[in-house]
VOPAKE-802405 format. One record per residue (C-alpha): residue in one letter; x, y, z. Coordinates in steps of 0.5 Angstrom, whole numbers, padded with zeros to 4 digits, always signed. Example, Ala and Ser with C-alpha at 12.3 -4.5 7.8 and 13.67 -1.06 7.14 Angstrom:
BEGIN
a+0025-0009+0016s+0027-0002+0014
END
This chain:
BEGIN
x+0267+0259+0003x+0273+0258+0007x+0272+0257+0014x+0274+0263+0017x+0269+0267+0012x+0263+0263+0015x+0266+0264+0022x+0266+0271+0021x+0260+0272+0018x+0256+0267+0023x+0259+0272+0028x+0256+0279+0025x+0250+0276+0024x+0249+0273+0031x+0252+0280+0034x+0248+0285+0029x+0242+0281+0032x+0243+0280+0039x+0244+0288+0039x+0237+0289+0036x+0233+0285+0041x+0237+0287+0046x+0237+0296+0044x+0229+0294+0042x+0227+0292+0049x+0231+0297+0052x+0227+0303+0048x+0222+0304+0054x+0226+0302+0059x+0233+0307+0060x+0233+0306+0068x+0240+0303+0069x+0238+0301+0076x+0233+0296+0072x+0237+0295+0066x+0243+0292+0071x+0237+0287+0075x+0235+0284+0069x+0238+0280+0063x+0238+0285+0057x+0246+0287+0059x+0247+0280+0057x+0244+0281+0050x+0248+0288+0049x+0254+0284+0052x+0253+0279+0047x+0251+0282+0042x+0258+0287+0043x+0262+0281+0045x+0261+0278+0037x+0261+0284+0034x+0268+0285+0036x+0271+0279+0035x+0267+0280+0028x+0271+0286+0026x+0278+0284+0029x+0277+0277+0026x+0280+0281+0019x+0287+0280+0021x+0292+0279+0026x+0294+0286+0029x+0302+0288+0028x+0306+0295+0029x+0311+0297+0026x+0316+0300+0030x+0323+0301+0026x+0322+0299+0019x+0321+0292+0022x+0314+0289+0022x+0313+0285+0028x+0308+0280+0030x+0305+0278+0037x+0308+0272+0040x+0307+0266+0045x+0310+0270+0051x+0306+0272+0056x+0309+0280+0055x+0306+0279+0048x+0299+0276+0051x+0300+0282+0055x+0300+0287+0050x+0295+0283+0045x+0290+0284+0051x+0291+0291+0051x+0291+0292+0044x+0285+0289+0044x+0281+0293+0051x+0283+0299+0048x+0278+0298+0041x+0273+0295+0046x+0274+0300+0051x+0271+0305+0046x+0266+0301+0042x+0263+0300+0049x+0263+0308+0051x+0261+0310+0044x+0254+0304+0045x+0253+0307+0051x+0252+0314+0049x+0249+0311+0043x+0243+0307+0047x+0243+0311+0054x+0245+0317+0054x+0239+0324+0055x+0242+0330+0053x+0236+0337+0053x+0237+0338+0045x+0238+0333+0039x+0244+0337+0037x+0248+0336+0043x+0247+0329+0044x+0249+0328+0036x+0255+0332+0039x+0257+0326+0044x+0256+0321+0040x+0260+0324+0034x+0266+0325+0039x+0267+0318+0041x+0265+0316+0034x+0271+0320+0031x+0275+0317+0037x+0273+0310+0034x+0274+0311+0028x+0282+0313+0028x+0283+0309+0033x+0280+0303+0029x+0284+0305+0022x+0290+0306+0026x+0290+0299+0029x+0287+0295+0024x+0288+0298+0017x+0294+0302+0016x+0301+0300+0014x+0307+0304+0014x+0309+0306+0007x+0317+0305+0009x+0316+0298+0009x+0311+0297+0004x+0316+0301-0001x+0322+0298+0002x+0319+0290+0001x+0319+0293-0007x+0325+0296-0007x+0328+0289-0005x+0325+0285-0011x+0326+0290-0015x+0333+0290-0014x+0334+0297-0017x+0338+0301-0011x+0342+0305-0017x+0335+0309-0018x+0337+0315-0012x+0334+0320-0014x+0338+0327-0012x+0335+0330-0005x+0335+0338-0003x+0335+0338+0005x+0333+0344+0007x+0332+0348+0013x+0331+0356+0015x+0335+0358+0021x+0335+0364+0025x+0339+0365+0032x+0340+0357+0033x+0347+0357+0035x+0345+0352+0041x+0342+0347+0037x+0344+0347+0030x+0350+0343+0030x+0346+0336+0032x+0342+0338+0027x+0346+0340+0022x+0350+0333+0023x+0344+0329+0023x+0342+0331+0016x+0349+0330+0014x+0350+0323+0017x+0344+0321+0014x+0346+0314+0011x+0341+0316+0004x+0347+0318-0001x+0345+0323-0007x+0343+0329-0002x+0345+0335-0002x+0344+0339+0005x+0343+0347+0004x+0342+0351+0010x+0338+0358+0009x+0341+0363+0015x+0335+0368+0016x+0339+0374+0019x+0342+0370+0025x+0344+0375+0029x+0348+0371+0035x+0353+0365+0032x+0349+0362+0028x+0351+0364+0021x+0359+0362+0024x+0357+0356+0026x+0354+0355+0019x+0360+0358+0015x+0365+0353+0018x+0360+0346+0016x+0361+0349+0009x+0368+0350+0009x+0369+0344+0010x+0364+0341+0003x+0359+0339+0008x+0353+0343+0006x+0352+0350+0003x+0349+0355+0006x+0345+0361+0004x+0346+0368+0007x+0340+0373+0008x+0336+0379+0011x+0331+0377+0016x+0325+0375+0011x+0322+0370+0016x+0321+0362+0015x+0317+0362+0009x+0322+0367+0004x+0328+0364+0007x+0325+0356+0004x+0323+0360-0002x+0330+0361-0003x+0334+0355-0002x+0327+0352-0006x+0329+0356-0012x+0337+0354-0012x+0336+0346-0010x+0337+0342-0015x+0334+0335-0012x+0327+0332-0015x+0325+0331-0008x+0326+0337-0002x+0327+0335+0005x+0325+0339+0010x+0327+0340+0018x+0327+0345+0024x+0332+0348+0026x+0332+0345+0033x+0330+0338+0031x+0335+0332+0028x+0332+0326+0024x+0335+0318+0025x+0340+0316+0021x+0336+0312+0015x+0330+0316+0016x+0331+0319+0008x+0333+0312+0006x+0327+0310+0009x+0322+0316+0006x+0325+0317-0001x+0323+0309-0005x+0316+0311-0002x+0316+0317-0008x+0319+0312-0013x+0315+0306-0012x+0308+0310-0010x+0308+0316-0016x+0301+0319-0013x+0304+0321-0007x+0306+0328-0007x+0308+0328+0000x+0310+0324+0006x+0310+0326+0013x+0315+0322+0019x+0314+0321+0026x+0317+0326+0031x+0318+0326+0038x+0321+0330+0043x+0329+0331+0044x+0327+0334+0051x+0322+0330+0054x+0325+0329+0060x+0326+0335+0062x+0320+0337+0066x+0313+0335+0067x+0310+0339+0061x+0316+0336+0056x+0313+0329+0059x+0306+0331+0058x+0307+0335+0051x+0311+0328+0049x+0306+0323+0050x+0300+0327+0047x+0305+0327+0040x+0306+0319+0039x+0298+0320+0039x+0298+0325+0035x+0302+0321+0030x+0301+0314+0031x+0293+0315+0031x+0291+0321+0028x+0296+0322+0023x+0296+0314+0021x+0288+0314+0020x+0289+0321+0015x+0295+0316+0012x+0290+0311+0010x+0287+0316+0006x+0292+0319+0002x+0290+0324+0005x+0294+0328+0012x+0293+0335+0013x+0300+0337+0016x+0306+0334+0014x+0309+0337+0020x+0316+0341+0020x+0321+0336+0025x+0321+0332+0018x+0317+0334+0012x+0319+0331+0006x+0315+0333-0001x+0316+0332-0009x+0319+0338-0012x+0313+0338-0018x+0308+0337-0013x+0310+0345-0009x+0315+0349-0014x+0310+0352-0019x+0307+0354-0011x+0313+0358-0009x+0310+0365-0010x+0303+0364-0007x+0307+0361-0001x+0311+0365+0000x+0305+0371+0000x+0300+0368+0003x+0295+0373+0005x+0290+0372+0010x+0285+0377+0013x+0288+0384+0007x+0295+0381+0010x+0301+0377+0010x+0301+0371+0013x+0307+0369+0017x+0304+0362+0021x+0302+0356+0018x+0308+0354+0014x+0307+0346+0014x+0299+0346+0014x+0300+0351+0008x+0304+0348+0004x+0300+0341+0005x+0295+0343+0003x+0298+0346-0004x+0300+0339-0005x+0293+0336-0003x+0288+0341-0006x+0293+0343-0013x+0288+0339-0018x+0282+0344-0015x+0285+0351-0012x+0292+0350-0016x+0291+0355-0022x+0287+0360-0018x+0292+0360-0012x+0298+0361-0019x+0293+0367-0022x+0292+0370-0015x+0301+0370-0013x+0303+0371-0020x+0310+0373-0020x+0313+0375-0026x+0320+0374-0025x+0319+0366-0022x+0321+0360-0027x+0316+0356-0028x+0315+0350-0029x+0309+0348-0035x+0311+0340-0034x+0309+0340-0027x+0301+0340-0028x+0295+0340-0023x+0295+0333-0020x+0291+0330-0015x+0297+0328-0010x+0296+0323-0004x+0300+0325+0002x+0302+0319+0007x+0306+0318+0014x+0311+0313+0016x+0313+0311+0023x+0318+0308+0022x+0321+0314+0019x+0324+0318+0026x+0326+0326+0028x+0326+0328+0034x+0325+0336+0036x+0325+0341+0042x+0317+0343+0045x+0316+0349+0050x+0319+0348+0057x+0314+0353+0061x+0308+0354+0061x+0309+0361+0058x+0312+0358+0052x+0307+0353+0050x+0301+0358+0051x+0305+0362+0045x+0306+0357+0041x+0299+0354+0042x+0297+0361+0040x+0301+0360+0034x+0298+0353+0032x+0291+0355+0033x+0292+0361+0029x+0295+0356+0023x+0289+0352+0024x+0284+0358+0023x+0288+0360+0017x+0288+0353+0015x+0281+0352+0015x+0279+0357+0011x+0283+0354+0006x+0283+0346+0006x+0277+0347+0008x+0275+0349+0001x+0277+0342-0002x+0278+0338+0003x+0270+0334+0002x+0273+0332-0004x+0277+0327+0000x+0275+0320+0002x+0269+0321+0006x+0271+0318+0013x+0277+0323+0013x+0272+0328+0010x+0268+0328+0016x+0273+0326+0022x+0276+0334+0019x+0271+0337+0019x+0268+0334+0025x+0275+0336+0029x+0274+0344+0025x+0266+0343+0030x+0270+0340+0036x+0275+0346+0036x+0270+0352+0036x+0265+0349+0040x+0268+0344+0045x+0270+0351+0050x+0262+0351+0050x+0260+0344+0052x+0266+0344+0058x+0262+0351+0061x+0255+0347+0060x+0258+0341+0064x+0263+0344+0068x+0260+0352+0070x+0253+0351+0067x+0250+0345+0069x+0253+0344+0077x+0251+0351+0079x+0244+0348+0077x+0244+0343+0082x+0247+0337+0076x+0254+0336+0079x+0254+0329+0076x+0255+0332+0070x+0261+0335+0071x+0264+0328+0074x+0262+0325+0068x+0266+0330+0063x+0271+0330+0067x+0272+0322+0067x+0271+0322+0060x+0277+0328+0059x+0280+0322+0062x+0279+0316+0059x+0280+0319+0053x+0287+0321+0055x+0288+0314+0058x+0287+0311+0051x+0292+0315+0047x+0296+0314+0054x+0296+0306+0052x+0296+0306+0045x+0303+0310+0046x+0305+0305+0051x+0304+0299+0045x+0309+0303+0041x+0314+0305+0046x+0313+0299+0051x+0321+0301+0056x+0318+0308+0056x+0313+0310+0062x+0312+0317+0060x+0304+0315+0057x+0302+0316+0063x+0301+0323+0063x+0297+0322+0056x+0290+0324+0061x+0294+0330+0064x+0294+0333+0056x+0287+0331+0055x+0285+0335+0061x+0290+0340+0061x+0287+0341+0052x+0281+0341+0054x+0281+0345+0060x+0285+0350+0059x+0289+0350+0052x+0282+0350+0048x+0279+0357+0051x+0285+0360+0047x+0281+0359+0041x+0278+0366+0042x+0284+0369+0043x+0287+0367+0038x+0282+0369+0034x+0281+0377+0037x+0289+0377+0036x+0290+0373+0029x+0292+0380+0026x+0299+0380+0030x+0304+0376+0027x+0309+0375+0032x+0313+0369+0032x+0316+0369+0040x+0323+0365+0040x+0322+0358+0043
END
């Protein structure tokens, strides 16, 4: 056995056992005042310590930041960021022992619920830091052994356009100017009644991309359309407000040529107007997370669960035998015009088990099948490094429509990934439906610790809840400065947090009493 291996072993051991002396003599005795005048901390810490160098003992951490892997230097900045690497995993084992070991709720289920909550923190944060590898540089690396750059396969970019005469010339040039050769861009314009379809006509004049003209159908229809007239293996899609980096399908496609499991890749996006205001900067330092932790713990799976729309690129055999049932989704005895990107993700992820029901359910007899794209068992990924930027709400009055519209999708999408979605790898299985527990119940436990507890005379409550709101923040907010280290906007990652749970998560019930009502307000 080499070195390392006994060193690490040796590690697990004395930390496993520290633990359990430790927590054992502690079983009768959860007084803090006396825990903290008597050496049993020592064990705890102990224990923690070993066991923490055990786990990060496995490899060196690295971030992939532009394609580019790098790993931390010599330099005093570096040691910096190595050190904040490191607090944020330890900062949240400890919590998560502390609440494991020390905390006293009036029920059992409640106390599972605390537990559970860091538990799913630590894990995404753990899978994130430690085990996810961008698939951009993995399939890059093969590409450049392989050496077969003739292998391009045609690529459909589409996007579905309705009155964005403002925004739609960035992000027609983005895809145009995409260093990616065999593509084909096809812009569906979804009865604009402002200059946008002039806009459009003029880029196609010019043989830059083509562009189909139709009554207002909505997005779903309008892609179905341009899905249907694509010639590529692969369709890319975008926003209408959003714009892709350069290399970004120069960076997605070999991901679908050297992995032919995945069925879809989902890129990093992050906001074109974040410093437009104090809510921009805050909606932008909850997206980094939302990618560079959620989304990478879900990618090390195989398994995200919204390949979201600023860059979503899929396989096309993956999806076209589902155009139909896109394109109807019903929910509740009627259409369902929400969940675009969710929907379509969980046609990729759940086509081995709900494929031919969902075709028999939609079918449309005018539609060209296609037999050859049979039922598969897909894997959807993300890449960092693959980047697009897009346009979030400006006013308070924006994102509450918009986040009335996400939760919406995310109920329809329980409904229907949640069906298959336990077949998946069991911890992405049980982070998902934990996040399903933690959206329905979390407005409940806020009153308990906020309304209910302190009218009761428990005010301590409160002020624990609410630190806990903070800390969380302040760990995505770290874990944003390690992947942006010039920019200074993570420092509002706690205002999100507080601003979701106090505020944003109560339009769960709303949005639940109006999910009938498919508005889709512009901006």
């Amino acid at each position: 056995m080499k070195k390392k291996s006994v060193k690490k072993l040796i590690f697990i051991i004395i930390g496993l056992f520290s633990l359990l002396i430790g927590t054992s003599l502690l079983i009768d005795k959860v007084d803090l005042a006396y825990i903290i005048h008597t050496s049993k901390w020592y064990l705890i810490f102990t224990g923690l310590l070993f066991f923490l160098l055990a786990i990060t003992s496995v490899s060196s951490p690295d971030f992939t930041r532009g394609g580019v892997r790098l790993k931390f230097n010599d330099e005093k900045r570096e040691q910096w960021y190595e050190f904040l690497f490191y607090a944020i995993i330890s900062g949240i084992f400890f919590v998560l022992i502390l609440k494991l070991f020390f905390a006293s709720f009036d029920s059992a289920m409640l106390y599972i619920y605390g537990i559970l909550v860091t538990l799913v923190l630590f894990i995404n944060f753990f899978i994130a830091f430690f085990k996810y590898e961008d698939p951009a540089v993995i399939a890059s690396e093969k590409e450049k052994k392989n050496n077969n750059k003739k292998d391009q396969p045609l690529v459909s970019c589409l996007v579905a356009v309705w009155n964005e005469e403002d925004d739609i010339e960035e992000c027609i040039q983005s895809l145009v100017n995409q260093t990616y050769p065999n593509k084909e861009i096809i812009f569906i314009n979804d009865g604009s009644t402002d200059g946008t379809a002039k806009i459009l006509d003029e880029y196609a004049r010019q043989g830059l991309i083509k562009v189909i003209h139709q009554e207002n159908a909505g997005k779903k229809r309008a892609l179905g359309k341009g899905m249907r007239e694509a010639r590529g293996s692969i369709f890319a899609f975008s926003d209408s407000d959003s714009s892709w980096a350069p290399d970004a399908l120069e960076k997605i496609v070999p991901i679908f040529k050297h992995f032919p499991k995945v069925g879809a890749v989902s890129g990093h996006f992050r906001l074109k107007n974040s410093s437009e205001n104090i809510l921009t900067r805050i909606e932008d330092s909850w997206a980094e997370g939302q990618f560079a932790i959620r989304k990478a713990f879900e990618s090390y799976y195989g398994a995200v669960t919204c390949v979201s729309g600023p860059l979503a690129v899929f396989r096309k055999e993956a999806i076209y035998n589902y155009i139909p049932a896109w394109e109807q989704d019903t929910f509740l005895g009627q259409e369902f015009k929400f969940a675009t990107d969710r929907t379509l993700t969980g046609y990729v992820l759940g086509g081995k088990y709900l494929g031919k029901k969902i075709r028999e359910k939609y079918y449309d007899p005018d539609f060209d099948y296609k037999e050859k794209y049979k039922d598969t068992d897909w894997q959807i990924v993300y890449s960092k490094s693959a980047r697009a930027w897009t346009i979030l709400p400006n006013t308070w009055k924006r994102l509450f429509r918009q986040q009335v519209r996400w939760k919406k999708s995310f109920i329809r999408n329980t409904f229907f990934t949640g069906k298959f979605y336990w077949r998946k790898p069991f911890l992405t299985a049980l982070v998902y439906y934990a996040h399903i527990a933690f959206v329905i119940f979390g407005p409940i436990i806020t009153f308990r610790h906020l309304i209910y507890l302190p009218l009761r005379g428990n005010v301590m409550s409160a002020i624990l809840y609410i630190t806990g709101i903070v800390f969380v923040g302040l760990m995505f907010g770290l874990a944003y400065k390690l992947e942006n280290r010039k920019c200074h906007i993570w420092v509002y990652r706690p205002l999100m947090s507080l601003l979701s749970t106090l505020v944003l998560s109560w339009l769960i019930f709303y949005s639940t009493l109006t999910i009938k009502k498919m508005v889709w307000h512009r901006g």
